[in-house]
N, C-alpha and C positions, 0 to 999 in steps of 0.2 A: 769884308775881311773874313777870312777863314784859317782856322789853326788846325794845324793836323800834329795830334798828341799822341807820341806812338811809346808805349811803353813794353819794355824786353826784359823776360827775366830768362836769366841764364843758369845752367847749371851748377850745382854747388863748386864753386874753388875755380871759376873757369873765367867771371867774371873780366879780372885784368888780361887775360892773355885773347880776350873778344874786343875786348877795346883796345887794345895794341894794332888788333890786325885792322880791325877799324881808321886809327890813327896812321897808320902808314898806308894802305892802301885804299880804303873807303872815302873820306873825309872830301880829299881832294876832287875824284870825280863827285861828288854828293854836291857839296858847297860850289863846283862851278855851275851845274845845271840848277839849282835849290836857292843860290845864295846862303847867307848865314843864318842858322840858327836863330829864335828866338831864345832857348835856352839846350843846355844838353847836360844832363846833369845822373847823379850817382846818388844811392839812398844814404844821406847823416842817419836817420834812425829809421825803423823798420826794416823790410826785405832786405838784405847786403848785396843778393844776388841780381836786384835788379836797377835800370837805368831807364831815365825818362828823355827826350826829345822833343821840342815843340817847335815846329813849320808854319810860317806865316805865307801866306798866298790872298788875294786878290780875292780869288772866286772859286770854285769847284773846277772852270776853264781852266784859268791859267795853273791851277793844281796839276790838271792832266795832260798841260802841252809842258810842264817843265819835268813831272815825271817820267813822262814816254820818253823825254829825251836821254834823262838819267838813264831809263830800263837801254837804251837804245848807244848806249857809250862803252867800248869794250873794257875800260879802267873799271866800269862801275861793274862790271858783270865778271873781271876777276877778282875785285871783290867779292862778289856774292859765294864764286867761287872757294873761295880762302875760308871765306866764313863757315860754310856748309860743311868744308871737309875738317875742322876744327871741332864742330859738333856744340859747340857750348850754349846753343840758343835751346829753351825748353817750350819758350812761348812766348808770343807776341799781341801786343793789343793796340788797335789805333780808332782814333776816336776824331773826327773831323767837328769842329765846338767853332761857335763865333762869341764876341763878348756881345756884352749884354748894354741897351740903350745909353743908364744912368751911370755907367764909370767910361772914363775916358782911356782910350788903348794908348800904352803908350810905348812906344818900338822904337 
């Protein structure tokens, strides 16, 4: 199993209006090629600006045949579009993690 933990901090004050165009446009193409979410979530305390995401996949394979297909779907690419020209991303971090032996994963 492999988690891909992508974490976005977004510019000050811009936050709701990235995850709106997210919600209406992104989500859709995202979660047909991705499935759902293990988690997708907004900071209670620390950063306000920023939001976390975590993607369950199989192996680094199946990672890369479901996100070429994402990159490869015109829904998801005007997405990307919408997003870009909104400007509210400042930075992005993704960290691909597996759990660990002695705790059980539970999905």
């Amino acid at each position: 199993m492999l988690l891909d933990v992508r974490t976005y901090t977004c510019h000050p004050g811009t936050i709701k209006q990235h995850l709106d165009i997210y919600e209406k446009f992104g989500k859709s193409p995202q979660t047909k090629h991705l499935g759902d979410p293990l988690a997708y979530l907004i900071c209670e305390t620390g950063n306000p600006n920023q939001y976390v995401h975590i993607w369950v996949y199989e192996n680094a394979g199946d990672r890369e045949m479901k996100r070429n297909a994402m990159w490869a779907d015109p829904d998801w690419i005007n997405y990307t579009k919408k997003s870009a020209e909104l400007g509210a991303l400042a930075q992005q971090e993704n960290k691909l993690m597996k759990p660990v032996d002695f705790f059980k994963f539970k999905n």
